[in-house]
N, C-alpha and C positions, 0 to 999 in steps of 0.2 A: 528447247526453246525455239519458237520458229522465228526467224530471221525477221527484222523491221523492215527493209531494204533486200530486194532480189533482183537480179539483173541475169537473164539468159540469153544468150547469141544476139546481142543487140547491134545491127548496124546502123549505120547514117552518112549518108551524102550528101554534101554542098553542091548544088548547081545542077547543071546537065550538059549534056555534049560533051566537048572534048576538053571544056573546063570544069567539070564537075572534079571535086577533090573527095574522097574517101577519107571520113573522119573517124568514125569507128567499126568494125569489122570484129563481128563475132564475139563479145565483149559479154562475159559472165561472171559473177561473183555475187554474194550475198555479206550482209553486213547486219552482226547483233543488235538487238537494242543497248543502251549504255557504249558504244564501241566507237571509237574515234578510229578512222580507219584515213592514212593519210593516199594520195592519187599523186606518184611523182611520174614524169616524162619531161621532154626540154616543150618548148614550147611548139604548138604544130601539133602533138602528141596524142592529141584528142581528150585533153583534162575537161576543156570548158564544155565540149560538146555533151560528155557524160555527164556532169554533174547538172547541163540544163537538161538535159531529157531526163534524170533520176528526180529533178524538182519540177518536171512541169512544165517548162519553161519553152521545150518543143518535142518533138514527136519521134523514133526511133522509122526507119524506111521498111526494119525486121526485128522478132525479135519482141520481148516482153522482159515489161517494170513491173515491180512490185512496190509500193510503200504502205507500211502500216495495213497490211490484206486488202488493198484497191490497187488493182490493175492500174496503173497512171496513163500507158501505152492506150487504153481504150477509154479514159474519160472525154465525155464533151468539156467542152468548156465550161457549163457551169460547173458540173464537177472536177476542172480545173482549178478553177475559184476556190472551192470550198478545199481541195486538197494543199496551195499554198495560204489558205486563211488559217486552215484550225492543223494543219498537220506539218509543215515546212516551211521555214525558215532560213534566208539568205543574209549572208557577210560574203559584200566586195570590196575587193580593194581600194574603191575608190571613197568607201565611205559611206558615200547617198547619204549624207545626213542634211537637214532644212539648215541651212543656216542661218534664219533669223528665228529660230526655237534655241530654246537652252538645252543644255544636255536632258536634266531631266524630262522635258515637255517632247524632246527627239524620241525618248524611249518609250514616253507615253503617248506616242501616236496609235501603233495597232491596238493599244488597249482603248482607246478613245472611237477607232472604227467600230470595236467590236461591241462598244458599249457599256464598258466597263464600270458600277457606278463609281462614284469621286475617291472617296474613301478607300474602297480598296487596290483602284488605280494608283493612287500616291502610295499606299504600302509597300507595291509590287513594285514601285519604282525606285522607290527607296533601297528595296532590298536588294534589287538588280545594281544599280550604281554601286551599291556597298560591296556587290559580291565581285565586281571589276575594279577595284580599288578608287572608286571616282567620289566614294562619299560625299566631300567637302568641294568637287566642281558642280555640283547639280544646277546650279544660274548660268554657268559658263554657256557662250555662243562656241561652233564648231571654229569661229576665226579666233577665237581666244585660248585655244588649246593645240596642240602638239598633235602629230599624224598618228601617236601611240595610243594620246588618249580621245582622239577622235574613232581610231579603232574598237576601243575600250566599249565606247558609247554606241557605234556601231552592233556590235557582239550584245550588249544588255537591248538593247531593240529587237535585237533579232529575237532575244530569250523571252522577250513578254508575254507573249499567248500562251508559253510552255510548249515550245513544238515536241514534237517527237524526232524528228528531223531537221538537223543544223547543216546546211550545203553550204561552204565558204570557198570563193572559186580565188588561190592567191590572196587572201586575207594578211599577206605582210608584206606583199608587193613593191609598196610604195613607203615601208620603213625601212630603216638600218638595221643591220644586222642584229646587234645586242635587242635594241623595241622588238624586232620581230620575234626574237627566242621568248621575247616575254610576253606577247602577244599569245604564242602557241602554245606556251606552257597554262597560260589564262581557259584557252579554251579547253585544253587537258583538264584545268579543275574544274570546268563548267559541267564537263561532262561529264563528271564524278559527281559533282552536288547534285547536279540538275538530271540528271538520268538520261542526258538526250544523246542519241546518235549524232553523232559528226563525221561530215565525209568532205574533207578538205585537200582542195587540190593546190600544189607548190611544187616550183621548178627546181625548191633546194633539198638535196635527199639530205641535209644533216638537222633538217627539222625532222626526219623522218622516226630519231630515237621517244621520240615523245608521243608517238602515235600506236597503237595496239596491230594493227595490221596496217602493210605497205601495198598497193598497186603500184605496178610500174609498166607505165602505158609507152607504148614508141609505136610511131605511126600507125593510131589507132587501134593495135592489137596489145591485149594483155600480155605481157610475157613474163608478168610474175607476180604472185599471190604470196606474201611473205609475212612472216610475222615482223615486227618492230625491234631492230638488234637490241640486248639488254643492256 
């Protein structure tokens, strides 16, 4: 099966002159479709840098992307566009939810850009909330719910187009410990229902048991390709 996600000797610099910092350096790995592959390092690490040049998000100095068989390193920007509209999908920590939308009308936003008509927009909405355990918050504003289940609602947003690629940069950041195991184990099932790749980066390696393969980034350079302890 050829790999959804490829990443070959990819580097990238912040700045120039004698302040420029070195983010990532020679950075290789590839990542199945269906595969939850988690990205640990402390912070500094070079987690956020990869996971935005793996989604688009900027450009590698060296060095070549792959997602879903499009070069990402050489699209323009409209083919920017169309590669996070119909192919990638982000969960940040912080949420980014509208907060005068309810949950469910949060989740039904990208389907509402893409034009989704009414009917089957609310199925898909339904189905997502159900499949995050949020069934019965669907009216809830993001000020009336908990940072787990604003995550929750987070994560069913991201799911709506059906991406192929799920990129969550610290997706339990800003929970407690117990939310966040349950936050991680959510996206474990997601990825199991929903067939989609996930590549989630976290500064705690003990979420790392619930991931299929581990990265472990330290400044900038891979220095291990592992499987997920069983």
């Amino acid at each position: 099966m050829e790999p959804l996600v490829r990443v070959d000797a990819v580097s990238r610099t912040h700045g120039r002159g004698p302040t420029a910092v070195r983010a990532l350096a020679g950075v290789s790995f590839e990542a199945r479709a269906g595969e939850l592959v988690a990205v640990v390092g402390r912070s500094g690490s070079g987690k956020t840098t990869l996971l935005n040049l793996v989604g688009g998000l900027d450009r590698p100095d060296e060095g070549r992307i792959e997602v879903a068989g499009r070069e990402v390193s050489a699209l323009d920007e409209r083919g920017l566009d169309a590669l996070r509209r119909d192919v990638v999908s982000f969960v940040f920590q912080s949420f980014g939810l509208l907060p005068t939308l309810s949950a469910a009308e949060n989740v039904g936003v990208p389907l509402r850009l893409r034009g989704t008509p009414v009917p089957e927009r609310e199925a898909r909405v339904r189905m997502l909330l159900d499949l995050v355990g949020l069934g019965d918050h669907t009216e809830q504003r993001p000020g009336e719910m908990s940072g787990g289940q604003q995550q929750r609602v987070a994560i069913a947003r991201a799911l709506a187009v059906s991406p192929q690629l799920l990129v969550a940069d610290e997706p339990t950041g800003q929970l407690d410990s117990e939310t966040g195991t349950a936050v991680m184990a959510l996206l474990r099932g997601v990825v199991e229902q929903e067939g989609t790749t996930a590549l989630v980066a976290t500064h705690d390696p003990t979420l790392m048991a619930l991931a299929d393969r581990v990265l472990h980034l330290q400044d900038g350079r891979l220095t291990e390709k592992m499987p997920a302890p069983a």
